[in-house]
Steps between C-alpha positions, in 0.01 A plus 500: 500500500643203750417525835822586740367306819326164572127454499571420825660771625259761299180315630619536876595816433157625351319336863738604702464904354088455509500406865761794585358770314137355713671486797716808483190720386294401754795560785580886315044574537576391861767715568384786266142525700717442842331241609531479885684100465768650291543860675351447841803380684819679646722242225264599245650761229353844577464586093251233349497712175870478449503069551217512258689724246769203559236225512359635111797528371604147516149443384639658165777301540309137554311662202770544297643100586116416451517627118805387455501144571136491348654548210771206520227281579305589215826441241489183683184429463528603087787319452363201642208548275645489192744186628832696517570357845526161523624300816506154404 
């Protein structure tokens, strides 16, 4: 099976889903637990259980872009194993 983006593009894509999924999950316990930062203000949203139903379900989405491009950097890093790639 060939690989349908760059290495480059599936690499960055792998960090950049790792550090959302992190970042998002730890923002959705915040607002879940209603932390007073997040909920204590008159700007703040008054339902921290509905933003963190929004907040986890882009964590299934960076999840989903996680697996994903994992995988297209894996074909990459198979194909470049067996020397079907070559650059030069």
């Amino acid at each position: 099976m060939k690989p349908f983006f760059s290495a480059l593009s599936a690499w960055s894509c792998v960090v950049i889903s790792f550090f959302a999924v992190i970042i998002l999950t730890v923002l959705g316990i915040l607002f879940k637990s209603n932390h007073h930062a997040f909920t204590g203000s008159e700007g703040s949203p008054e339902d921290g259980g509905a933003v963190a139903g929004s907040l986890f379900t882009a964590v299934l989405v960076y999840v989903a872009f996680f697996v994903f491009c994992g995988f297209q950097a894996w074909l990459h890093v198979r194909a470049n194993r067996r020397g079907a790639i070559s650059l030069h």
